[in-house]
N, C-alpha and C positions, 0 to 999 in steps of 0.2 A: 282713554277714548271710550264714549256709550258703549253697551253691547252690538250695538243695531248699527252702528255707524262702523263697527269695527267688521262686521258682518259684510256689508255693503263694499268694503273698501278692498275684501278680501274677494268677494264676488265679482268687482271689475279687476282685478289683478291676475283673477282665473281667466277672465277674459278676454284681457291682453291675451295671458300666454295662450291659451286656444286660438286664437286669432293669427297670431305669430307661430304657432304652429304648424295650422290648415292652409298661411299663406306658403310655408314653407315647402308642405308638403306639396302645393301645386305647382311652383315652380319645379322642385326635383322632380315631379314627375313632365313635366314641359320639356325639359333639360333633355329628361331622356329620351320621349319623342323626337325633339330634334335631332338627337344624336341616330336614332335609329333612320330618321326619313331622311337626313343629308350624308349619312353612312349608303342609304342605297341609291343617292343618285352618284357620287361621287365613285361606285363602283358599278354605274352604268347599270344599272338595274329601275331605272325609273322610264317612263316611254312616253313618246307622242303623244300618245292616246289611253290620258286625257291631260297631262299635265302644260304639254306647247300649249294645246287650247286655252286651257285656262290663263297660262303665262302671256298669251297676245291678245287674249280679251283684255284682260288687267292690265296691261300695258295700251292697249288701245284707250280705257277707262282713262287712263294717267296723260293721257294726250286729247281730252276731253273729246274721244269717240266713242260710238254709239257699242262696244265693245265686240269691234271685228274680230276674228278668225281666221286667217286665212287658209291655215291648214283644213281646219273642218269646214270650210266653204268648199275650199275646190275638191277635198276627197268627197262629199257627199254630196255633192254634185249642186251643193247653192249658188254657188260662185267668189271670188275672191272677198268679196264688202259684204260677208257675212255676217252677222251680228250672232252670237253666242243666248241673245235674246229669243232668237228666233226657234233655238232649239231646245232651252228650257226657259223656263223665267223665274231665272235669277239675281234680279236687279242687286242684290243685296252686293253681290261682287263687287260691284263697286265703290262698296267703303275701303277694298284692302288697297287702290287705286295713288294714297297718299305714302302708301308703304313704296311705290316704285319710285316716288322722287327720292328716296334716299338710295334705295337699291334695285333697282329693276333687270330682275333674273329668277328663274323658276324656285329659288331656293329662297326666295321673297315667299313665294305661297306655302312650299314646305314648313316653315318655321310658323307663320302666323295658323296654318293646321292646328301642328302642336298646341302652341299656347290655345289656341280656342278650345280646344279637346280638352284641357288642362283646366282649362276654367270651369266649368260645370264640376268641379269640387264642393269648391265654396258653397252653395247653396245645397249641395247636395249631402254633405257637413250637416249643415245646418237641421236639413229635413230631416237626416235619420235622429239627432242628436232629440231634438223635439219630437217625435214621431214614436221614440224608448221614455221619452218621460223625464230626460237630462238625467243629471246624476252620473255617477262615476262607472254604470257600466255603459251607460248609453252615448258615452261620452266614448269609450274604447270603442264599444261596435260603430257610431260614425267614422272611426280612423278605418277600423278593419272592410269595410264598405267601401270607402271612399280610395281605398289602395285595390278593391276587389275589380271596382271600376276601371281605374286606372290600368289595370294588368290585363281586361276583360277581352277577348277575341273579338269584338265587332269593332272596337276601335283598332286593334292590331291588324286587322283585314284593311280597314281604311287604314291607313297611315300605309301599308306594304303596298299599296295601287294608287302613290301617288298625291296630287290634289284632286278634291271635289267641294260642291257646295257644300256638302254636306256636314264640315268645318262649321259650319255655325249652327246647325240643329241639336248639338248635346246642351249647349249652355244655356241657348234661350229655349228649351223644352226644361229644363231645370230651375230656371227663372220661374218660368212660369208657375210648375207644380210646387215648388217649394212658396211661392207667395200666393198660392191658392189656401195652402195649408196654414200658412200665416192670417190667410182671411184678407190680403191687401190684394184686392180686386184690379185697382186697377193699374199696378205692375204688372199683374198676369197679363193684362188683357193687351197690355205695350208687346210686351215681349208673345205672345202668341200671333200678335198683327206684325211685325217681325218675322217670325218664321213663314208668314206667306209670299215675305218675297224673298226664301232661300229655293223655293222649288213651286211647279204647278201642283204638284200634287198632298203639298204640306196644309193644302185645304183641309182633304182628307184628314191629316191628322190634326188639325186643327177638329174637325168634327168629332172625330174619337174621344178630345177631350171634351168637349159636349157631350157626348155620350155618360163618360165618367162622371160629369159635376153632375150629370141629370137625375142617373141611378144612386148616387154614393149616399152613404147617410153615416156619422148624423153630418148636416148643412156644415159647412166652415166661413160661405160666404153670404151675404145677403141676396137674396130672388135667385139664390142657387142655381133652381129649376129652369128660370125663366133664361137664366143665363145659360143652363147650357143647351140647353132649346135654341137660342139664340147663335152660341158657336156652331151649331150642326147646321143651320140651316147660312151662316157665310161661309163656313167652310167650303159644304158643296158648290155653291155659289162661285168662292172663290177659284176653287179648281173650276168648273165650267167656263168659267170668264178668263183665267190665264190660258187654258188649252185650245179652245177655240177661236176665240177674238188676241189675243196679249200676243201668241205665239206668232200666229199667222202675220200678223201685224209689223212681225221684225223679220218675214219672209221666210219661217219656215211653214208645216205643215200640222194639221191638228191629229192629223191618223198616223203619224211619220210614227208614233211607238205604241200601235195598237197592237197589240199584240193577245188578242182573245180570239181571233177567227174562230175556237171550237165553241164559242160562243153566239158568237153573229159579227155583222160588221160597221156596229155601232153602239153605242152604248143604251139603247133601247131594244136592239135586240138579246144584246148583253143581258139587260136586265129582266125580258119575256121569258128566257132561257131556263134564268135561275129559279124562276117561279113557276115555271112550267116542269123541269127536268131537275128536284134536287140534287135528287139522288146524282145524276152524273156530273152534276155541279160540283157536289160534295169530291167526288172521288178524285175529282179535277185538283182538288186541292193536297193531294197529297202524291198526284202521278204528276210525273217519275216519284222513283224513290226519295232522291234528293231532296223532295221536297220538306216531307218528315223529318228528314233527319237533323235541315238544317231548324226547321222551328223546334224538334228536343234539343239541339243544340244551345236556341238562344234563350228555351226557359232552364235548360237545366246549369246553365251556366251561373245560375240565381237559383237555384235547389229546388226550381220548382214552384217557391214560395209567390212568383208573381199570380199563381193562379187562385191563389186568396184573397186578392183586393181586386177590387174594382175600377183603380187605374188601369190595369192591365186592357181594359175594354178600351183605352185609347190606342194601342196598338192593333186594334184588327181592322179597320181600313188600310192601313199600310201592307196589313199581310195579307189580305185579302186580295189588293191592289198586284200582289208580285203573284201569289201561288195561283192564284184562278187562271195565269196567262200560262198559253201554251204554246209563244213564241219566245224566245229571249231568254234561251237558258241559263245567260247570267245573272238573272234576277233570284233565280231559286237558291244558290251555294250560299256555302259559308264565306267562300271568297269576295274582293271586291269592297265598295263601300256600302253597300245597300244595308245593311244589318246595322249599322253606326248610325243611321235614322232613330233605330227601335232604342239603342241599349240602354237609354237614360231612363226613358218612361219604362222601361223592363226592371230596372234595379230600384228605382222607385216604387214601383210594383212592389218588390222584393223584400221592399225597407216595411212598407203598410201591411204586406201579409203576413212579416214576422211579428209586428205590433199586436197584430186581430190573435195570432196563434200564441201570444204571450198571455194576451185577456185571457183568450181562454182556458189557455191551461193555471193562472192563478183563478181564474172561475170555480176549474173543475177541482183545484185545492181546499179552495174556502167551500166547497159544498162536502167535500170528503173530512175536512178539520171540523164543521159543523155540524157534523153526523157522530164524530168524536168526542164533541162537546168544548169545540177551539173554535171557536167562528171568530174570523176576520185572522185567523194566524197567518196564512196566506199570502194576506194584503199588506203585510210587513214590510217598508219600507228598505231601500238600500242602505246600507252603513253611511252615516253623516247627512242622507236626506229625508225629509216628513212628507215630502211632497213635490211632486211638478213646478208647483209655483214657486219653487226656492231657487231654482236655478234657471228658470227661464220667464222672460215675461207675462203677467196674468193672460192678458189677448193671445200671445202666441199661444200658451201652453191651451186656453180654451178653443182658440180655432184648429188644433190640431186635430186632420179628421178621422184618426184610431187612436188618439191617447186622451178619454178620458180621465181625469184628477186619481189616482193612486190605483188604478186600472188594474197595474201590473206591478210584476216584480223585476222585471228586466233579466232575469236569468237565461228563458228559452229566445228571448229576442238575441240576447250578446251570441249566444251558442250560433241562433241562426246565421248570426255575422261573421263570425268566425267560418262555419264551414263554406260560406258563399267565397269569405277568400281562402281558404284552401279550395276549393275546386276551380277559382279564377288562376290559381298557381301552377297547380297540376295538369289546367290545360294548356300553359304556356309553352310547350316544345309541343301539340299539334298544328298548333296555330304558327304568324307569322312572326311574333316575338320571338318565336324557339330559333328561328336563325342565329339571331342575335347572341345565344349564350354561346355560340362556336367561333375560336378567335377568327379563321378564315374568314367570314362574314365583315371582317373592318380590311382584308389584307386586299389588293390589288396583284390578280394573277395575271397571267402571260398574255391571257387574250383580252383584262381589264385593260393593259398596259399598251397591246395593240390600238385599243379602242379610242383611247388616250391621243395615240400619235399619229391617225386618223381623225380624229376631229382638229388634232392643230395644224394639220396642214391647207383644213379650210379656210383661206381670210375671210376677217371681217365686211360687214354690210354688203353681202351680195346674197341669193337666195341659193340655197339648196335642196335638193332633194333627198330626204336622212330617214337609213332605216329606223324602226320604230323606235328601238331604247337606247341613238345616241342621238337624235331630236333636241332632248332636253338638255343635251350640253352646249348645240349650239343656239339658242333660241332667244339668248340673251344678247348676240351679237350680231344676228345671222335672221333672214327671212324664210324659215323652215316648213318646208311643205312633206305630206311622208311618198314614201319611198314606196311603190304600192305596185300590184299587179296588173290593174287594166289598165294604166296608162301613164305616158311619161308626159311629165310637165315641161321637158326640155329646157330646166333650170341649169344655168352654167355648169354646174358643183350638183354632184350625185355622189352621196359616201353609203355604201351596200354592206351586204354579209354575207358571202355566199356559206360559209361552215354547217350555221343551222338555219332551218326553214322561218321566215320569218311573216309576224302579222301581213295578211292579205296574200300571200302565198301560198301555193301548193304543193312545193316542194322546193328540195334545191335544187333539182333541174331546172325549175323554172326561172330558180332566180342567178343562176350560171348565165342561160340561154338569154336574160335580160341584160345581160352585164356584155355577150357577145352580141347584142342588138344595139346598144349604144356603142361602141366600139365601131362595129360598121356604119354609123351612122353619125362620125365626127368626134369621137369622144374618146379624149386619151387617159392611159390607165396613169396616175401620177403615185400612186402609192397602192402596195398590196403587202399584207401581214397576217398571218393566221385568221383568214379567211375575208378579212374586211378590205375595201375594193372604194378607193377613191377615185373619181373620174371629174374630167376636167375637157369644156368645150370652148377650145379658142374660138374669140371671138364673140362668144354668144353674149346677148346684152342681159344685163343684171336685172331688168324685171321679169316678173313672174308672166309662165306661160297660163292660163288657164286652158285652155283646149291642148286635148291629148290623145292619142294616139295608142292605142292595141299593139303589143308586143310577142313574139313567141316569145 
């Protein structure tokens, strides 16, 4: 066989195996997502709020409805035919809608998380693998990267709280950059029109990446400029048009998550503020504490290194958008899923800073070798390759927008990959993953097991009223409303907890004193166990009440 032909034959053979590889590796990591989100519902650690919602929009989707709620209708006071549209605009939800004709149950969304979360490998493989110059270290630091991700706390925080949309913002924000860097315009631009109907406010970060293509240099795509000139200005767009027309539209409200009042009480006041007042803008953004620590959290969880590229500018509407408010202190933690928005563009960040800090330090080699009287020793290629163009396509490896043709040597880049997953490793028992290395976290204890023989004494197809995190068990068979403090919905079937204080309550008194207000009021105790309190109203008819009534 030719030299060149034998060359070629061994270059798609590497191919394969890399291919079969990265597929590999994203399933095991899928695998274990799943194992980790159906380990915590199954031991009654998943809740209402937000997983029922999302489980009876999705199910409403699959019965070709406008994607009611009824839990979050009637607790926030929209009413029973609420649509899920009405409170964010997520049309996107309703592709998982084909997934309920095989199984429809909250453990439907659990799983399709996973894999979505999972998916943003592949391409994200790909970017670092191109982004180092290919070749055999660039080739390891994409592995080490792509397991850095996988292991990274903002997707451990989402996957521990449940389903969100936010299940589909790592892979098509990975799509996108990584076919930015490839120069194929208009995949980006599929999968960036895509992420605006995972959320209203993915406008915003739709702009941030306008921002990025605007500043970055050198170009990777054609009218660059004009393009990202162009995403900035639909982005905000888009966010303005889903928040105030999209939302209201499906009956919710466009102020319903304003939460700037130290601002003003619009987003023109908002904005007179900041240009009036930085200074207290500025400080806005780091009071509470929390709020620092959780943004050192989410650069330093990537060494830092995202603050050398200029993807990184696509993340700061987003965090602009959370830490300026100084309502909604779940927006600031590390907790939750909010953080699982940023981590892709953050580690992409990550992967381009290490690239820029690779140049430069074979930069600052080949000027210190040529002061030696070595020039170009530096620039010495890795063992088995002469150049970028050997292992990766001529287009890909020139549209890549920090690998320059023999740029580097791929040394400080692999190092930088390396330590990104060692400290993605090391923060795995702060985070929500570190449960998981303790066997108790898979076992079902005394009041798992209560929990258990309390939801089966519910029958099927009638509505309940379920405290917050055994909701999710029955929602698959069950019309579940929550269990709440200011009012009863006087649904046949109430299943409580008086042991600990639970969502919307203020203590256990109160939720004792609730337990003996239905009791007086028609409702018999049919099961009680380590602290959980099933109740039972003869007679009462199986549709839901909306209008309720004040309890001591």
């Amino acid at each position: 066989m030719p030299a060149t032909g034998q060359g070629a034959s061994e270059r798609a053979s590497g191919r394969r195996t890399h291919q079969a590889a990265v597929g590999m590796l994203t399933a095991s990591v899928a695998a274990l997502y799943c194992v980790f989100a159906l380990t915590r519902y199954h031991t009654f650690h998943s809740s209402s709020y937000d997983l029922v919602i999302f489980d009876q929009a999705v199910r409403s989707y699959a019965h070709f409805q406008p994607g009611i709620s009824i839990i979050k209708g009637v607790h926030n006071g929209f009413g029973p035919h609420f649509s899920v549209l009405g409170d964010h605009w997520s049309p996107i939800l309703a592709t998982l809608a084909p997934l309920y004709w095989i199984y429809s149950g909250p453990q439907t969304l659990l799983v399709a998380q996973a894999v979505l979360f999972a998916l943003a490998i592949p391409p994200l493989w790909i970017f670092t693998r191109r982004a180092f110059g290919g070749g055999q270290r660039a080739t390891a630091a994409a592995y080490l990267v792509s397991v850095a991700y996988g292991l990274s706390w903002p997707i451990a925080e989402a996957l521990n709280f449940s389903f969100h949309e936010v299940a589909f913002a790592p892979v098509l924000t990975a799509v996108a950059l990584e076919r930015l860097q490839a120069g194929r315009l208009r995949t980006a631009l599929i999968a960036l029109a895509a992420l605006l109907f995972v959320k209203e406010d993915m406008g915003l970060f739709v702009a941030g990446i306008g921002l990025y293509l605007a500043v970055a240099r050198p170009r990777t795509v054609r009218k660059q400029l004009l393009t990202g000139l162009a995403l900035i200005v639909v982005g905000f767009a888009d966010t303005y048009l889903a928040t105030y027309a999209l939302v209201p539209a499906f009956g919710g409200r466009a102020n319903y998550y304003w939460a700037y009042t130290a601002l003003g009480q619009g987003v023109p006041q908002a904005v007179w503020h900041l240009i009036v007042h930085p200074a207290s803008s500025l400080r806005l953004l780091i009071t509470p504490r929390v709020k620092l620590d959780t943004m050192l959290f989410l650069f330093g969880a990537f060494c830092f290194l995202p603050l050398r590229s200029p993807i990184a500018l696509a993340a700061v509407p987003l965090l602009l958008e959370r830490m300026l408010a100084n309502l909604f202190p779940n927006w600031w933690v590390t907790d939750f899923q909010y953080n699982a928005y940023l981590v892709v563009v953050l580690v992409f960040a990550a992967v381009d800073g290490a690239a820029r800090l690779d140049r430069w330090w074979a930069r600052a080699r080949q000027r210190i070798d040529a002061r030696r009287g070595q020039p170009g020793a530096a620039a010495s290629a890795q063992p088995g390759v002469t150049a970028p163009a050997v292992t990766a396509p001529a287009q890909a490896v020139a549209a890549a927008p920090a690998q320059p043709a023999g740029a580097g040597t791929g040394r400080v880049a692999l190092l930088c990959a390396i330590a990104m997953c060692v400290v993605a490793v090391g923060l795995i028992p702060q985070f929500a993953f570190g449960a998981a290395l303790h066997p108790s976290f898979y076992k079902l204890n005394a009041r798992a097991r209560a929990a258990a023989a309390a939801v089966a004494v519910v029958p099927s197809g009638v509505t309940v009223e379920a405290v917050n995190h055994l909701g999710p068990q029955l929602s698959a068979r069950d019309t579940v409303l929550l269990w709440e403090r200011l009012h009863v919905r006087w649904a046949p079937w109430v299943v409580a907890d008086v042991r600990r204080r639970q969502f919307t309550f203020a203590s256990q008194a109160q939720q004792a004193q609730r337990i003996a207000f239905l009791e007086r009021s028609g409702y018999r105790v049919v099961f009680e166990r380590k602290g959980y309190v099933v109740l039972h109203r003869a007679g009462a008819s199986a549709s839901t009440g909306t209008s309720g009534t004040g309890a001591g």
